[in-house]
C-alpha positions as CSV (number, residue, x, y, z in Angstrom):
1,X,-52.7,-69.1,31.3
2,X,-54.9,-68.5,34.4
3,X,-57.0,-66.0,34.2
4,X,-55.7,-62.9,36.8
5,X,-56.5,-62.9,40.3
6,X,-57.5,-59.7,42.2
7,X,-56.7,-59.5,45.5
8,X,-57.2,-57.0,48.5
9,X,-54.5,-56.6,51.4
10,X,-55.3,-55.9,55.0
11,X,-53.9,-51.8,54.4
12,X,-56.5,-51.9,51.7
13,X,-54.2,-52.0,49.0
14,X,-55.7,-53.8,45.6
15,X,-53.4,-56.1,43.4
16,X,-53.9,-58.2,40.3
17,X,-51.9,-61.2,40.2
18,X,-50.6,-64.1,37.0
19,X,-48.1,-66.3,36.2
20,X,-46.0,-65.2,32.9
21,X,-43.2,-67.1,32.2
22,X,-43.1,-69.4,35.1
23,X,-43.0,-66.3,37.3
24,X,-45.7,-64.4,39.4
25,X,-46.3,-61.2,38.6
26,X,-48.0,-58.4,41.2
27,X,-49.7,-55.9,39.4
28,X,-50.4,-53.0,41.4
29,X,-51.3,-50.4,38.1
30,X,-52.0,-50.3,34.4
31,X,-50.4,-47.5,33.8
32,X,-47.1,-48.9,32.8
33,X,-49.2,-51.6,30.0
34,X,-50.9,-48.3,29.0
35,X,-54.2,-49.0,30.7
36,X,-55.6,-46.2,32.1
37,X,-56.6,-47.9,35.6
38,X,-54.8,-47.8,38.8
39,X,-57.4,-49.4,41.6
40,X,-54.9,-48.0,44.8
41,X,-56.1,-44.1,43.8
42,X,-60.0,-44.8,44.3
43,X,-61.9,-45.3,47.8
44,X,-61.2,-48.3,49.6
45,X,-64.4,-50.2,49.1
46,X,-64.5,-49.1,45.1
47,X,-60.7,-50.9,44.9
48,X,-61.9,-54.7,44.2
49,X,-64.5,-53.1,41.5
50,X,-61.8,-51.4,40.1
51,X,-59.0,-54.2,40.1
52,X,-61.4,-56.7,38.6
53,X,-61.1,-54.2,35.4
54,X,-57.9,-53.9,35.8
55,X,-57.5,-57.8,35.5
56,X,-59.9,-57.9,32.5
57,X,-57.8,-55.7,30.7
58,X,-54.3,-57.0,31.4
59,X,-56.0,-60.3,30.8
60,X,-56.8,-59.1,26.9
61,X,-53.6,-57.9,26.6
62,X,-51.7,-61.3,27.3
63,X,-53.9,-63.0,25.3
64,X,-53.2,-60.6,22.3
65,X,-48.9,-60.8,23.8
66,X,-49.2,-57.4,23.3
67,X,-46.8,-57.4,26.4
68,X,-45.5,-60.6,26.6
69,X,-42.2,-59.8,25.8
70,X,-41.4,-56.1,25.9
71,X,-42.7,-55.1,29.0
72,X,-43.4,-58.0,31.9
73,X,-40.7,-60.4,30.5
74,X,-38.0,-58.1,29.8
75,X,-38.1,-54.9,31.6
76,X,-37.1,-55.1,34.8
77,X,-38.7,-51.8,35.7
78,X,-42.5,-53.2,35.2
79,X,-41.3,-55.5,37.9
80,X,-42.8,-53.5,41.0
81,X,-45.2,-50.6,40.2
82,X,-43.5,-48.5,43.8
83,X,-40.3,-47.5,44.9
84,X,-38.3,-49.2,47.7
85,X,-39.6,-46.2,49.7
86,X,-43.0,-46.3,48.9
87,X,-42.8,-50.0,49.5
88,X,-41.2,-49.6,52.7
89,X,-44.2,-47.3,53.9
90,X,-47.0,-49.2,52.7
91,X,-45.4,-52.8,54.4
92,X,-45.0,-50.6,57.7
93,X,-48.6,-49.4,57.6
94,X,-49.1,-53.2,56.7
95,X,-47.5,-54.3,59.8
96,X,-49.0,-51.4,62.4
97,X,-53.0,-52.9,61.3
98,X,-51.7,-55.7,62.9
99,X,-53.2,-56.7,66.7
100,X,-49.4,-56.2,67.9
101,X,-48.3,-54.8,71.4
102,X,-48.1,-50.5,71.6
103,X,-43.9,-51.7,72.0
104,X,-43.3,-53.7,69.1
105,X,-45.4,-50.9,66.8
106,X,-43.2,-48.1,68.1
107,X,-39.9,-50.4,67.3
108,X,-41.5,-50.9,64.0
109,X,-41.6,-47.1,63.2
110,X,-38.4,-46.6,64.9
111,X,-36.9,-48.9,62.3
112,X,-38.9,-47.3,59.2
113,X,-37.5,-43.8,60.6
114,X,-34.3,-45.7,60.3
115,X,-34.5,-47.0,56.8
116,X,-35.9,-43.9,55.7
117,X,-33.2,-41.5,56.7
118,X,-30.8,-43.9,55.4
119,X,-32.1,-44.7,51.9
120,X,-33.6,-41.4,51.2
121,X,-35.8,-41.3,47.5
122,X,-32.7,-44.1,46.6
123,X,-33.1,-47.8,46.3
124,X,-32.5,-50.1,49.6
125,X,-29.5,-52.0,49.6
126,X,-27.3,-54.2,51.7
127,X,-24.6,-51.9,52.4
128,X,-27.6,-49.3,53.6
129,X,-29.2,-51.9,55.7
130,X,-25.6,-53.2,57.3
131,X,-24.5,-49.2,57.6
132,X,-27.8,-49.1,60.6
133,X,-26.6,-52.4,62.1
134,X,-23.1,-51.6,62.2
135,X,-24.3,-48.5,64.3
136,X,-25.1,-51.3,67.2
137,X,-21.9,-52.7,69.1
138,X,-24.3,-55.0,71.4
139,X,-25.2,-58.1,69.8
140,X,-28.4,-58.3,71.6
141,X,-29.2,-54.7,70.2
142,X,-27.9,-56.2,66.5
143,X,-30.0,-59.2,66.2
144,X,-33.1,-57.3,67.5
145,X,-32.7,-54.5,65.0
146,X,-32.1,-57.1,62.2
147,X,-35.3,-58.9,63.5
148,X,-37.1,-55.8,63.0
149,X,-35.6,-54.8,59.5
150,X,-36.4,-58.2,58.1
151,X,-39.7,-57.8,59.4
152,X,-40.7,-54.7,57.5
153,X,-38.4,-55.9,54.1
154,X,-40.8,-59.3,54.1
155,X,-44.0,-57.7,54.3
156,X,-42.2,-54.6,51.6
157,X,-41.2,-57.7,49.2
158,X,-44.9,-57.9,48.2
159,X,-45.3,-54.4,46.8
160,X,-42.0,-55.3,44.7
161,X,-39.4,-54.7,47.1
162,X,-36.4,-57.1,45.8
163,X,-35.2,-60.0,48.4
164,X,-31.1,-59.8,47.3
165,X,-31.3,-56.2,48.4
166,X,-31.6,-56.6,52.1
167,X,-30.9,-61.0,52.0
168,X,-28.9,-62.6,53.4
169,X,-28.4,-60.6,56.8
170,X,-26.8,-63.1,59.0
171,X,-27.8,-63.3,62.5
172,X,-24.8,-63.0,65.1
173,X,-24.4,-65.8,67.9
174,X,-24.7,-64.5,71.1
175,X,-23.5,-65.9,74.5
176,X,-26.4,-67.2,75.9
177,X,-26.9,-65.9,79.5
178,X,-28.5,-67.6,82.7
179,X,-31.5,-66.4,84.5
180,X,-31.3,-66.2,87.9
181,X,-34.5,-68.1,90.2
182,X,-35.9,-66.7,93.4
183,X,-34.5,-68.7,96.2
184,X,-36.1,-66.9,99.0
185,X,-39.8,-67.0,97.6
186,X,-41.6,-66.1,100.9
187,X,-39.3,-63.5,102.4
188,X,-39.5,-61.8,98.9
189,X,-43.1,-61.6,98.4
190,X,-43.6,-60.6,102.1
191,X,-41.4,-57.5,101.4
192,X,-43.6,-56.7,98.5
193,X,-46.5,-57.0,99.7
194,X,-45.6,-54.1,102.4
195,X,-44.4,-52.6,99.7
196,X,-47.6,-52.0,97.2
197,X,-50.4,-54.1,96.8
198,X,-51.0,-53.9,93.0
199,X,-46.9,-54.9,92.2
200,X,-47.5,-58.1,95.0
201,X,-50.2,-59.5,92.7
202,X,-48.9,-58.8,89.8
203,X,-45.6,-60.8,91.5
204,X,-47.9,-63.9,92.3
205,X,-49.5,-63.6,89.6
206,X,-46.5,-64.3,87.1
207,X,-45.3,-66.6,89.5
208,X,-48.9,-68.4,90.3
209,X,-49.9,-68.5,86.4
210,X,-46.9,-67.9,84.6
211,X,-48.4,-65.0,83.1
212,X,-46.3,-62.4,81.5
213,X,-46.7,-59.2,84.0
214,X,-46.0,-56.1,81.4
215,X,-48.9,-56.7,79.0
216,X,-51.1,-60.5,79.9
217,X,-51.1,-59.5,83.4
218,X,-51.4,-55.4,83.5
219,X,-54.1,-55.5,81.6
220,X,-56.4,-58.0,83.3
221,X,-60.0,-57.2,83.6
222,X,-62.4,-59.3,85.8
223,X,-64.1,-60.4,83.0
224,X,-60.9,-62.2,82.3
225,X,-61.6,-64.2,85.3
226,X,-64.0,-67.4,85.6
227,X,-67.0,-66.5,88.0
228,X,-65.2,-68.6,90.7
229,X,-62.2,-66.7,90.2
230,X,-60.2,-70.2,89.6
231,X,-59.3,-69.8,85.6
232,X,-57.9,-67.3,83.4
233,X,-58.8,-67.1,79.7
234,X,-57.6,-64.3,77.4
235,X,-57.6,-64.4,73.7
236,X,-54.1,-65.2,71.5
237,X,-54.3,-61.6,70.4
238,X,-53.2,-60.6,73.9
239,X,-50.5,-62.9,74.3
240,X,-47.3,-63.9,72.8
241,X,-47.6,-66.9,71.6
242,X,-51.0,-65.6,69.3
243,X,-53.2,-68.5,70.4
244,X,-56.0,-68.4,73.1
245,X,-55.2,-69.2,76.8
246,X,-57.0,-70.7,79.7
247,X,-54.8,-71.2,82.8
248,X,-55.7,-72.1,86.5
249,X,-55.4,-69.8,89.4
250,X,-54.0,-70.9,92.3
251,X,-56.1,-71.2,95.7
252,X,-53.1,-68.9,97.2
253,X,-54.1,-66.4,94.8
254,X,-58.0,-66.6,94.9
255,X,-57.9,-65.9,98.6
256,X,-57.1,-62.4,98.2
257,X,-58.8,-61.3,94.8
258,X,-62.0,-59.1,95.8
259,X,-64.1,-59.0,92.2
260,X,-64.9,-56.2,91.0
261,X,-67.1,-55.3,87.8
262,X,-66.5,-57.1,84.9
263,X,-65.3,-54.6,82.5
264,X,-62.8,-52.9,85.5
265,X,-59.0,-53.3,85.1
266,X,-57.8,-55.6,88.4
267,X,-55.6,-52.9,89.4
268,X,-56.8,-49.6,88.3
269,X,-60.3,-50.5,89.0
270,X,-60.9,-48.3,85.8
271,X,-61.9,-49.3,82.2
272,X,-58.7,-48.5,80.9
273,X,-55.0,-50.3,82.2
274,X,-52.2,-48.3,83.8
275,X,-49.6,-47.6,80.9
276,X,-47.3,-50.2,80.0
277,X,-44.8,-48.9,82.1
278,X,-46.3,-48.8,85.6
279,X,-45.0,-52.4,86.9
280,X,-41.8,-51.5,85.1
281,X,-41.4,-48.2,87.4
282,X,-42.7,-49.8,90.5
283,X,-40.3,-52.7,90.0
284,X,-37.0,-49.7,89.8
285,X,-38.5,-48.3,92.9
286,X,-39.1,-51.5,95.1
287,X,-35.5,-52.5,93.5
288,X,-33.7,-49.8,95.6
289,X,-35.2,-50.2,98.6
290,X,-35.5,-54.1,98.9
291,X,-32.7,-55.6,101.4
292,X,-33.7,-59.5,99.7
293,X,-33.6,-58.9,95.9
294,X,-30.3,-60.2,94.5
295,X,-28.8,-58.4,92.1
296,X,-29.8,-59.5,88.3
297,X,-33.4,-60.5,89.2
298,X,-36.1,-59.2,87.3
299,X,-40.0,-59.0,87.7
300,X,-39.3,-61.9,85.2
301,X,-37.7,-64.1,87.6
302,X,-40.9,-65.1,89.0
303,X,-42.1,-66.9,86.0
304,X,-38.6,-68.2,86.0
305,X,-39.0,-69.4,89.0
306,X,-42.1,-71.4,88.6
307,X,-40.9,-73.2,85.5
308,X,-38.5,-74.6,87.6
309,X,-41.1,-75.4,90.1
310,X,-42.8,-77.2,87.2
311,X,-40.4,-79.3,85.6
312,X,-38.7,-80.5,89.2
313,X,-42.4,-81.8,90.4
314,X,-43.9,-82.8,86.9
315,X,-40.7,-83.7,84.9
316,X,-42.9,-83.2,81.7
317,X,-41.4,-80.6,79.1
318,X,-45.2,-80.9,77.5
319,X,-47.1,-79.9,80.9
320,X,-44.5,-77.3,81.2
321,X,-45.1,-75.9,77.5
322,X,-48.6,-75.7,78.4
323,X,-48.0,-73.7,81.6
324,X,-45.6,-71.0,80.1
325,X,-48.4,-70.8,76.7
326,X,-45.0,-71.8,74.2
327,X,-45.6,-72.3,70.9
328,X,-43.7,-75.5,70.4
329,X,-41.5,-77.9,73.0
330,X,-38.3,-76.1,71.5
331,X,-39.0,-72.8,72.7
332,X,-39.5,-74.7,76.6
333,X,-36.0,-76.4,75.9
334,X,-34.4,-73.4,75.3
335,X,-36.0,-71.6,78.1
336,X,-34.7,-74.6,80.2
337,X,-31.2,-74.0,79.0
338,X,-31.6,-70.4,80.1
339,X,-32.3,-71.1,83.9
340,X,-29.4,-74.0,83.8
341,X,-31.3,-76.8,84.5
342,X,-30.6,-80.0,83.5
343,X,-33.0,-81.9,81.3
344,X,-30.6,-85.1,81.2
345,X,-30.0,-87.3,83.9
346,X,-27.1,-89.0,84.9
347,X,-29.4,-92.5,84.2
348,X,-29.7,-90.8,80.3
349,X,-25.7,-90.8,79.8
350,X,-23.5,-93.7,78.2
351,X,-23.3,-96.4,80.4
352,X,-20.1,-99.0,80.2
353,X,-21.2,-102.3,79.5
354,X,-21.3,-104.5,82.4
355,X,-17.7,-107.1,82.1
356,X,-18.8,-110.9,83.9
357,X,-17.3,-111.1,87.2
358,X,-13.6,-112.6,87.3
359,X,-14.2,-117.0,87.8
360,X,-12.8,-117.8,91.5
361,X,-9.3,-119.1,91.1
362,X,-9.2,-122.9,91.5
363,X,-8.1,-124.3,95.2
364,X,-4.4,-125.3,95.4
365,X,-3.2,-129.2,94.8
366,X,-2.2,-130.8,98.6
């Protein structure tokens, strides 16, 4: 047997690790093998020290099988060292030292609140977890929710959190819906442009770039910027896709940036962004006064817009990935799917094989 393995999570949190029995074991305390040493209740930086003990210890003891048998192979109890509560809570703080976006960490504690009030001190189980979906009649609303759950019950399952309490959750099919492009482009950005300066660029900026407006784009600095204002480049932990992104900027664009200093936010000219919210609010407003918005089109439309743009010009589902910073080509073909646009051509269906023209009939005898 391998000697044990200490390791340190990202919450700080101090585990010794073996394989007994063909199975991995988390350790998390000694106290259940009766060795007085639990790493977790000592200052961050004296944890590792600690669980390196820890590990020297429980390595004695399965050399000696001391508990071989009684208390890692048979008792189910010595399985996790905390309950499905106290795993829930350590996965969530897990999850919020993450570089996520301000949204998805408030969803995440939304979702522990969730969990919480409906397992209590108890263990977590499928009927618990289906009794908060069930409270969601919208699948959209469903599947997110589930998303989230999952999320937190992953990360919970290394602190000892069984998988066949909250597995399998299915996933319900939705109807998929179709986002509607900007068809009058230039009568619509005119109108915003009377309208407030700081929601126009952001406008031609999603459209321009392909930029996501609500975080990528609301909290551009000019630092962000090339020093001829003609690329972008932000870091992945900024954008959705979690990888680094350098995209051009259009001459339409360039025209009417003014820089400013390099550590001032492009719209607030401040250090700090306006709050997530602020295109969001501005985008209700314009909404209700605007006589060219169609109903159903969103700030998101723009982008929308320009992946059509895109793919009609280029024809390339790679250059197109590339543009809208997606992780893979079958995110891009479901996006496709989503604005209804054809990626087959009439020249890529079955053809009928091609019968040999009929031979002339012969002339008649005289």
């Amino acid at each position: 047997m391998k000697y044990p393995k200490v390791t340190q999570l990202k919450s700080g949190e101090v585990y010794v690790s073996f394989n007994l029995n063909g199975k991995r074991k988390r350790v998390f305390s000694g106290k259940k093998y009766g060795i007085n040493l639990m790493p977790n209740e000592y200052p961050v930086e004296k944890r590792v020290e600690v669980g390196n003990l820890l590990a020297y210890e429980l390595n004695n003891k399965l050399k000696t099988s001391s508990i071989h048998c009684s208390n890692l192979g048979q008792d189910n109890s010595a399985k996790y060292e905390y309950s499905h509560s106290e795993a829930l809570k350590i996965a969530l703080r897990d999850k919020l030292a993450m570089s996520n976006s301000n949204h998805h960490k408030q969803f995440l504690n939304y979702i522990h609140k969730l969990l919480n009030e409906e397992i209590g001190e108890g263990d977590l189980t499928k009927q618990s977890v289906h009794a908060i979906l069930n409270r969601y009649s919208n699948k959209t609303s469903y599947n997110t929710v589930r998303a989230y759950i999952l999320n937190i019950c992953n990360q919970a399952t290394i602190y000892g959190l069984p998988e066949d309490c909250f597995k399998p959750i299915t996933r319900l099919r939705q109807k998929e819906m179709l986002h509607k492009p900007i068809i009058n482009l230039k009568e619509l950005l005119e109108e915003l442009k009377t309208f407030n300066t700081n929601l126009y660029l952001c406008c031609l900026l999603t459209y321009g770039c392909l930029l996501r407006p609500h975080r990528e784009i609301r909290e551009l600095t000019w630092g962000d910027f090339s020093r001829d204002l003609s690329s972008i480049s932000f870091s992945g932990e900024r954008n959705k896709s979690g990888r680094n992104r350098i995209v051009p900027v259009p001459n339409y664009i360039r025209t009417i940036l003014v820089r400013g200093e390099l550590n001032l936010n492009i719209f607030s000219n401040d250090k700090s962004p306006y709050n997530q919210d602020y295109f969001k609010t501005l985008w209700g407003k314009f909404k209700h006064q605007s006589s060219t918005l169609i109903q159903g089109q969103t700030l998101y439309s723009f982008r929308h817009t320009a992946a059509l743009d895109i793919y009609k010009r280029t024809g390339s589902l790679e250059k197109l990935r590339l543009a809208m910073g997606h992780s893979n080509i079958k995110v891009t073909l479901t996006y496709l799917r989503g604005l209804g646009t054809p990626v087959l051509t009439e020249e890529d269906m079955p053809q009928l094989p091609v019968l040999p023209a009929p031979e002339p009939p012969e002339p008649p005898e005289l």
